[in-house]
C-alpha positions in Angstrom: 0.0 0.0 0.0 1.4 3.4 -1.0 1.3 5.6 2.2 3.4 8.5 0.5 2.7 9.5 -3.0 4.8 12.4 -4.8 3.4 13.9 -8.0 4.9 15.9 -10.1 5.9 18.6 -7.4 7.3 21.4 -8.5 8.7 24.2 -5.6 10.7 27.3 -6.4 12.4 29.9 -4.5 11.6 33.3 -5.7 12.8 32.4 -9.7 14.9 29.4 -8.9 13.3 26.3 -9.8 14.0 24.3 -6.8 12.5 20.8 -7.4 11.2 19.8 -11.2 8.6 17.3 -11.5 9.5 15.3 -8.4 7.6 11.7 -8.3 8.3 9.9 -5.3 6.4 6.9 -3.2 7.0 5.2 0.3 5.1 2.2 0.6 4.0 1.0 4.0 7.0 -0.5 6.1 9.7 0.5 3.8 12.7 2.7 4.5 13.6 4.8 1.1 16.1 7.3 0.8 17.1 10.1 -1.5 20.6 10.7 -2.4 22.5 13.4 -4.0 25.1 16.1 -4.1 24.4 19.1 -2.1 22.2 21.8 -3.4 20.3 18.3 -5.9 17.1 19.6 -3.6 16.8 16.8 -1.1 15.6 19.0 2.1 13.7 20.9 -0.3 11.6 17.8 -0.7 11.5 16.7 2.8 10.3 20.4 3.1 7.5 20.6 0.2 6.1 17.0 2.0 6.3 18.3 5.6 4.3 21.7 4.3 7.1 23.8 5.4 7.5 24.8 2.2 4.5 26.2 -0.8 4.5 24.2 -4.1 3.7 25.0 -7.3 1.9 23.0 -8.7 2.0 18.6 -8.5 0.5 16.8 -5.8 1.4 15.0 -2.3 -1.0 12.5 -1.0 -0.7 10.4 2.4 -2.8 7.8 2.9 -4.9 8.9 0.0 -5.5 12.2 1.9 -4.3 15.1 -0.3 -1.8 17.0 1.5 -0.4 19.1 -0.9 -1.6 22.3 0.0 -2.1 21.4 4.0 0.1 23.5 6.4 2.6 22.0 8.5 0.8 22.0 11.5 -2.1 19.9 10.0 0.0 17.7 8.5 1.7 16.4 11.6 -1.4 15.0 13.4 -2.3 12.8 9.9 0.7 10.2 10.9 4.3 12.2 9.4 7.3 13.7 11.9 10.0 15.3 10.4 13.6 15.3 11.9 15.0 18.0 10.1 18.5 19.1 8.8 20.7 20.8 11.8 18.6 18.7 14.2 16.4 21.8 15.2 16.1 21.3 18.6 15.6 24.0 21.3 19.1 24.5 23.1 17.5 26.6 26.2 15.0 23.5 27.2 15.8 20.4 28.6 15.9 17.3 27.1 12.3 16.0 28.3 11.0 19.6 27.6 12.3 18.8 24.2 11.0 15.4 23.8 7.4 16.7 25.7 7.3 19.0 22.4 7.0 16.1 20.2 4.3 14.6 21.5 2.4 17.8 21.7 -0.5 16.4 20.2 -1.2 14.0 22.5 -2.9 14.7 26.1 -2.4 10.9 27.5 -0.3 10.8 30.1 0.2 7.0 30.0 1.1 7.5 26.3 3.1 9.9 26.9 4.9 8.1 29.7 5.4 4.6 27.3 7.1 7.2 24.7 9.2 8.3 26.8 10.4 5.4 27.7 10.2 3.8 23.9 12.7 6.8 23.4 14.9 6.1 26.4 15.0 2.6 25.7 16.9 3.1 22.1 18.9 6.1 23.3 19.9 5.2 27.0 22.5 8.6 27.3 19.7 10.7 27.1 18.5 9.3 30.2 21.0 9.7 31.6 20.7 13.4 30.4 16.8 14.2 30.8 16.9 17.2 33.0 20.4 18.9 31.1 19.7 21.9 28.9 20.0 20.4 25.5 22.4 23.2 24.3 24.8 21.7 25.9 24.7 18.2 24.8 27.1 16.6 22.1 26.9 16.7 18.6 25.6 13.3 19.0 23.6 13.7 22.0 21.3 16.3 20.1 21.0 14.3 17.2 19.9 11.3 18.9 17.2 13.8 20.7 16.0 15.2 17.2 15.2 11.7 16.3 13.8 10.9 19.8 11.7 14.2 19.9 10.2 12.9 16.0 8.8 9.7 17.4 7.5 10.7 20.4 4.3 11.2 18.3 4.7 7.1 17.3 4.4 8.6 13.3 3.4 6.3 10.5 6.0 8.0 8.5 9.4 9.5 10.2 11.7 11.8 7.1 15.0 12.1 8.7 17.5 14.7 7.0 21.0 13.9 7.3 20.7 12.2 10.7 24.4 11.4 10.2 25.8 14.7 9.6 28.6 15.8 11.4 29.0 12.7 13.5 32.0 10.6 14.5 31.9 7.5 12.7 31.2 5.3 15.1 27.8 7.2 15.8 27.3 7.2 12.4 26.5 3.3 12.6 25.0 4.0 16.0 21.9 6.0 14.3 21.7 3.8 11.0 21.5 0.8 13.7 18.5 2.8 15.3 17.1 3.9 11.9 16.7 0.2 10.9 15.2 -0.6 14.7 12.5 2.2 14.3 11.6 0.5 10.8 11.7 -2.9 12.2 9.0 -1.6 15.2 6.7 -0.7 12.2 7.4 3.2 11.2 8.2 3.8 7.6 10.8 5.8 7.1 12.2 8.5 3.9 15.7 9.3 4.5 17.6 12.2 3.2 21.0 11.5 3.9 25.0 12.6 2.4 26.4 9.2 3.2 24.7 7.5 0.5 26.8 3.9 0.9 25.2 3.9 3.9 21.8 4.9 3.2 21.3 2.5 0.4 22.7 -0.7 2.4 19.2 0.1 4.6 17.1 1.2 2.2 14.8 -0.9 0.5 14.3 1.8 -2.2 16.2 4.6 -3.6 16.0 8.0 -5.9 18.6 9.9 -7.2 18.3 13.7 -7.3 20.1 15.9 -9.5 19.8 19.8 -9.6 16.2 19.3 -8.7 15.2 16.1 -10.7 15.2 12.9 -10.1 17.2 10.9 -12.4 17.5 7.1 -11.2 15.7 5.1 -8.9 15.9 1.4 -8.1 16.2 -1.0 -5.0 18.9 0.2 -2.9 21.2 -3.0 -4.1 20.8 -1.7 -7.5 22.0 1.3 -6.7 24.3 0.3 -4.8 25.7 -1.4 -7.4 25.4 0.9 -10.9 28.5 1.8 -11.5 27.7 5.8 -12.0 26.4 5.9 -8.5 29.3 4.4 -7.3 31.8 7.3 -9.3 29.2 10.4 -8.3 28.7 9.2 -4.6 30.5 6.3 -3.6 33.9 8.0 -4.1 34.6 5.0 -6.9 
């Protein structure tokens, strides 16, 4: 069953033609990820989905709900949480406050209570952390809370952009360990991510995106192993 269906979106920026005719799907319990250079429009699409950002023209539909021109706020209670590029979390709360936020929607306290301890379950150091001011965690601390804080709301679709940006590499297969974990518990996932030999090892499905289009798409062992994926982002 498709849960995410991309159509034809177009999104510009003032007279730059940001995205071009991007088609796109997540079925239900896959992870799929879209690689490509910096600047090919990957957060731009994460964006246009989430309805951070106004399109053009094409059309977006979760779970055969049209979403396209839905705002951002009324698009999170429908089943999608976005952990976005630079992590986005708020430095001057704590890290419960920040994880609270995620699960803003909900007024359970017993749900809210078996979230927080789905979240402290995968990511044990911020347990150890909940009442530090999340400014001053790690690099790795705060990422790990910006992909807490996104399930908190138990989404039927988590988009994570570049959850392995600026981390050590250990961490690096720390979170891709976590990513595959959240899929496994049911959550479909769409992954933005620069480290594309990673991203396509996990990924069940894959789209390439070049200034703005998508060019290629395939399984993520076929793309792992075309030889012009390998030159452009496999360093080959």
């Amino acid at each position: 069953m498709k849960l995410l269906s991309v159509q034809d979106v177009n999104v510009f920026y003032g007279s730059i033609h940001a995205i071009k005719d991007v088609s796109l799907d997540v079925e239900k319990g896959e992870i799929v990820t879209l690689i490509g250079a910096n600047g090919a429009g990957k957060s731009t699409t994460m964006g246009a989905i989430s309805g951070l950002l106004p399109k053009k023209s094409g059309k977006i539909l979760f779970k055969d709900i049209d979403i396209t021109a839905k705002p951002a706020e009324d698009i999170t209670p429908l089943g999608i949480a976005l952990s976005p590029e630079g992590r986005g979390i708020f430095p001057g709360l704590t890290v419960e406050d920040n994880l609270r936020l995620g699960a803003y929607l909900k007024k359970d306290k017993e749900y809210i209570k078996r979230q927080y301890e789905r979240v402290y379950t995968m990511f044990p150091r911020l347990k150890e952390r909940y009442k530090q001011v999340s400014g001053t965690l790690s690099g790795g601390e705060q990422q790990m809370l910006a992909v807490g804080r996104a399930i908190m709301s138990e989404p039927e679709l988590l988009m994570l952009d570049e959850p392995s940006m600026g981390l050590a590499p250990n961490l690096v297969d720390f979170i891709f360990e976590i990513i595959v974990d959240i899929n496994k518990q049911g959550t479909s996932i769409l992954l933005v991510e620069q480290n594309a030999n990673m991203a396509l090892k996990i990924a069940d499905r894959g789209y390439v995106l070049t200034t703005g289009s998508i060019v290629m798409e395939g399984s993520g062992k076929e793309l792992l192993e075309n030889p012009e994926i390998r030159k452009a982002y496999l360093g080959e």
